[in-house]
ChimeraX commands (.cxc) that place a marker at each C-alpha (Angstrom):
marker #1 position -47.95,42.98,5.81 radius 0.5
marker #1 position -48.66,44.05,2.59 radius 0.5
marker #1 position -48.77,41.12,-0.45 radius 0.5
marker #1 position -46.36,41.02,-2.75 radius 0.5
marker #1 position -47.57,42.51,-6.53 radius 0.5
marker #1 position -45.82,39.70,-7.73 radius 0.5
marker #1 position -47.66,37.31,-6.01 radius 0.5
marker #1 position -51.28,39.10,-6.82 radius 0.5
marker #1 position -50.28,39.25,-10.50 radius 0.5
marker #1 position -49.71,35.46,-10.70 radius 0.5
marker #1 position -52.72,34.86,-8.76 radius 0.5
marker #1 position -55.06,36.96,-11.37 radius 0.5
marker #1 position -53.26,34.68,-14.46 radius 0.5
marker #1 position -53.98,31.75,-12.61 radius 0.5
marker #1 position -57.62,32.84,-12.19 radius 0.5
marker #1 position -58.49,33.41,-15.17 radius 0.5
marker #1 position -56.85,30.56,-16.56 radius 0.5
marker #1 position -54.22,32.18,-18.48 radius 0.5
marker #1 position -51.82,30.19,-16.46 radius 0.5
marker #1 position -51.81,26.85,-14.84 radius 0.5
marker #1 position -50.41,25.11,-11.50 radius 0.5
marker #1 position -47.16,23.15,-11.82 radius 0.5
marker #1 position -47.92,20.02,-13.61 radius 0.5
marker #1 position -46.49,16.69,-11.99 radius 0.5
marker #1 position -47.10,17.06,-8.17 radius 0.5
marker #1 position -45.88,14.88,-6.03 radius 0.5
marker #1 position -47.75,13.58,-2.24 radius 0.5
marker #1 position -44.51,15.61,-0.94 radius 0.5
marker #1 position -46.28,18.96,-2.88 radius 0.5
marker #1 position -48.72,19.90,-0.19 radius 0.5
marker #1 position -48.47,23.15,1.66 radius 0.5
marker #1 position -45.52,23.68,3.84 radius 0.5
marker #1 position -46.29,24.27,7.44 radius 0.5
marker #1 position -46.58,28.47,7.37 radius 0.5
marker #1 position -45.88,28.85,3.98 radius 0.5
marker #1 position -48.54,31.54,2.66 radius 0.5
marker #1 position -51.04,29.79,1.02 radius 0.5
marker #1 position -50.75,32.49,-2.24 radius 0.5
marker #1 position -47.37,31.23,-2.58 radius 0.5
marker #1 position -48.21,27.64,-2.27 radius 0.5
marker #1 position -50.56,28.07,-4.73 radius 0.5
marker #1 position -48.59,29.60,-7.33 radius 0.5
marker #1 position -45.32,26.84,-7.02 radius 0.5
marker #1 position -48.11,24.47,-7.49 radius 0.5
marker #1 position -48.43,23.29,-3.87 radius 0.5
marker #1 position -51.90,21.90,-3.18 radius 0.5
marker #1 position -54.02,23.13,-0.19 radius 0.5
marker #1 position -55.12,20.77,2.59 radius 0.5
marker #1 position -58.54,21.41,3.29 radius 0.5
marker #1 position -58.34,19.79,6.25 radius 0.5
marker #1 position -56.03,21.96,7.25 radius 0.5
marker #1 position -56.80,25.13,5.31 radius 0.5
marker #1 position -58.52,28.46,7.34 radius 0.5
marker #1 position -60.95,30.32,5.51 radius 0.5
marker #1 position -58.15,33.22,4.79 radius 0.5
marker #1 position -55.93,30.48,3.47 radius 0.5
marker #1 position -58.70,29.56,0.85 radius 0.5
marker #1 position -59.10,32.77,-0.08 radius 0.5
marker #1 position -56.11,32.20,-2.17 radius 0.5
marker #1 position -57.65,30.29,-4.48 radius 0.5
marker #1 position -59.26,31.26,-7.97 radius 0.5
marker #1 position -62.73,32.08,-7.87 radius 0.5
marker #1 position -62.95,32.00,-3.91 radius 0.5
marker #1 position -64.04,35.04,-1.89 radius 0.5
marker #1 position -64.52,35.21,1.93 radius 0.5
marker #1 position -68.09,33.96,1.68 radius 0.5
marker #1 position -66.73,30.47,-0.27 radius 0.5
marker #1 position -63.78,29.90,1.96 radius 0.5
marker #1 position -66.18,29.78,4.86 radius 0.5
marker #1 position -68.77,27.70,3.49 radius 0.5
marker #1 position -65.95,25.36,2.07 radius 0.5
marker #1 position -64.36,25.18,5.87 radius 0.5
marker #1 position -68.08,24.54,7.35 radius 0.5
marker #1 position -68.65,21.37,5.14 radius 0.5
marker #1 position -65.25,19.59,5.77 radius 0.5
marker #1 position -66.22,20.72,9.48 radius 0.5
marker #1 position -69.59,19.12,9.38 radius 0.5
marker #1 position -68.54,15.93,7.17 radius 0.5
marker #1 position -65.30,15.06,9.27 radius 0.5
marker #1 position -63.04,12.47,8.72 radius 0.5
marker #1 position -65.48,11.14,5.76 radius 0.5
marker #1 position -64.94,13.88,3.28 radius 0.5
marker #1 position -64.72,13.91,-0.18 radius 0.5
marker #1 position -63.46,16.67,-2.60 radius 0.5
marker #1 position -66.90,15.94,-4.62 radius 0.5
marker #1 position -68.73,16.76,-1.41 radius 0.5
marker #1 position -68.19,20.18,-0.90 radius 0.5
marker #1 position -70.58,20.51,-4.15 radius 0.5
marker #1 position -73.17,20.45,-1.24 radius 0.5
marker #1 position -71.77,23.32,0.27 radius 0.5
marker #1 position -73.75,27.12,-0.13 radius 0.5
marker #1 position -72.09,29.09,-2.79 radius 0.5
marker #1 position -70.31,25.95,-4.37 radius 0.5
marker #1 position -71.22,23.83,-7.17 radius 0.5
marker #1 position -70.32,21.27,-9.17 radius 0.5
marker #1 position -68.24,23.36,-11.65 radius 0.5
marker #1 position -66.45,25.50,-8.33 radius 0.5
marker #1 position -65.42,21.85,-7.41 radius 0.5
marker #1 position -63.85,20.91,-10.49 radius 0.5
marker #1 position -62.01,24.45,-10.93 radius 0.5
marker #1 position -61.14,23.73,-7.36 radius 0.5
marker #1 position -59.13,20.17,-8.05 radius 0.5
marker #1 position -55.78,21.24,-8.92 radius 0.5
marker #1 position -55.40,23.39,-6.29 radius 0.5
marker #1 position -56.32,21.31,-3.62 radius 0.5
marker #1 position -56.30,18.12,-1.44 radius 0.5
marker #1 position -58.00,15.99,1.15 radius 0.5
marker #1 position -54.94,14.41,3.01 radius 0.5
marker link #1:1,2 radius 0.2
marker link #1:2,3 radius 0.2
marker link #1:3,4 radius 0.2
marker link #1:4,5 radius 0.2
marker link #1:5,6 radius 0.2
marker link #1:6,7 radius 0.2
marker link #1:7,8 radius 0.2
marker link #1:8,9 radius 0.2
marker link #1:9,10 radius 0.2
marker link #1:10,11 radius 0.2
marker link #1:11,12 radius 0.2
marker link #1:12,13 radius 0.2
marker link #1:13,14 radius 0.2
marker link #1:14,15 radius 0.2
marker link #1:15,16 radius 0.2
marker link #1:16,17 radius 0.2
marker link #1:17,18 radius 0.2
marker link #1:18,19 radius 0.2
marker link #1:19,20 radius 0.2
marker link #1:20,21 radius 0.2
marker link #1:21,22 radius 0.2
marker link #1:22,23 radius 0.2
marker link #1:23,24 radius 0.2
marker link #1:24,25 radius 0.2
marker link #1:25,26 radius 0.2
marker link #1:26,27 radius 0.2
marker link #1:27,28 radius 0.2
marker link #1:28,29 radius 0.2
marker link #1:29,30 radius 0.2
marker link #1:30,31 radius 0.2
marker link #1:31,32 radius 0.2
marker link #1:32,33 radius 0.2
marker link #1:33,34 radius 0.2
marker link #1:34,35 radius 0.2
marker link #1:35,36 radius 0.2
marker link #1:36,37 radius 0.2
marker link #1:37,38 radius 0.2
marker link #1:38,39 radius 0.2
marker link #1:39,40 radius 0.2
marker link #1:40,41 radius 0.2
marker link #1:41,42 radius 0.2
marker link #1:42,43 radius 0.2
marker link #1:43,44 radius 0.2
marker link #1:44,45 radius 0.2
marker link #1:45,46 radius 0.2
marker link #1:46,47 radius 0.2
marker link #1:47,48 radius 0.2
marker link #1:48,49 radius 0.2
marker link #1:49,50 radius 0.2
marker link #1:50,51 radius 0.2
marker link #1:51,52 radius 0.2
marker link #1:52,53 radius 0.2
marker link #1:53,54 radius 0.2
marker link #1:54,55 radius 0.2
marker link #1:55,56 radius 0.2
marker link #1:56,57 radius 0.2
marker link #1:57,58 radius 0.2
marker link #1:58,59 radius 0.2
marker link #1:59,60 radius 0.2
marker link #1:60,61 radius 0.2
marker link #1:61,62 radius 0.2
marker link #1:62,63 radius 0.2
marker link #1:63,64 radius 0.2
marker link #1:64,65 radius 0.2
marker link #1:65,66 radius 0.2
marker link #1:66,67 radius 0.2
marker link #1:67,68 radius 0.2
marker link #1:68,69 radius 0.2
marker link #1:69,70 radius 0.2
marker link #1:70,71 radius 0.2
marker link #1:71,72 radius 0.2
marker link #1:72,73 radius 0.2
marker link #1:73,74 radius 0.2
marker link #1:74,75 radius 0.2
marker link #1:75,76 radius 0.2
marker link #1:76,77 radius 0.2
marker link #1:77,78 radius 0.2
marker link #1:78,79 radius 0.2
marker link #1:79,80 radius 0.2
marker link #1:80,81 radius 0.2
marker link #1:81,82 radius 0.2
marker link #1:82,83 radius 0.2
marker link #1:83,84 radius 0.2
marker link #1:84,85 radius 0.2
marker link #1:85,86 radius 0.2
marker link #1:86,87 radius 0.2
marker link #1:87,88 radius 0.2
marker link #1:88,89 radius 0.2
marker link #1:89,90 radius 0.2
marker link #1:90,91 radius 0.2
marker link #1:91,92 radius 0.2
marker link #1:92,93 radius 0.2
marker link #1:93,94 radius 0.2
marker link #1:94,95 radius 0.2
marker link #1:95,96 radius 0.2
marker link #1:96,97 radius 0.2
marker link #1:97,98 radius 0.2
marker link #1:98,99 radius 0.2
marker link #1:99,100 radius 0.2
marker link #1:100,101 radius 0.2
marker link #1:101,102 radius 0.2
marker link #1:102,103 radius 0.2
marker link #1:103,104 radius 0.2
marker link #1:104,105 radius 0.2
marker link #1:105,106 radius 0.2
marker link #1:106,107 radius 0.2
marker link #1:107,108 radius 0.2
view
């Protein structure tokens, strides 16, 4: 399946901040169940982590493959107690990934 240019192009704005997530979510605003997390993204929709694969967080600005796993490991090794501030302890992340991270995702 080849990704939509649309999509891609949106994606790059949103990366480089040129262009911001929907403003105003509501708890309703997560990702749909099979919705393509790219998509979800760009309407404003915030990730699960909990839920979220690797290839899913991939999607988001700033994250390669090498993130999305570490990201995945560290809700995987901190369970049911995670925080969004925790994955700061992750390889590859950081306090500032974190914080770029926040309006595109969710702990639910």
């Amino acid at each position: 399946m080849k990704p939509d240019l649309r999509i891609l192009c949106l994606l790059g704005l949103v990366g480089l901040g040129l262009m911001e997530p929907r403003a105003g979510l509501s708890p309703g605003d997560e990702l749909a169940a099979g919705e393509p997390a790219a998509r979800a993204v760009l309407l404003g929709r915030k990730l699960d982590l909990r839920r979220a694969s690797s290839a899913d967080l991939e999607a988001l600005p700033g994250i390669g493959p090498a993130r999305a796993r570490a990201i995945v490991a560290e809700i995987q090794r901190r369970g049911p107690s995670a925080r969004l501030a925790d994955l700061a302890d992750a390889p590859g992340l950081g306090p500032a990934t974190v914080e770029r991270l926040r309006p595109y995702v969710t702990l639910e």
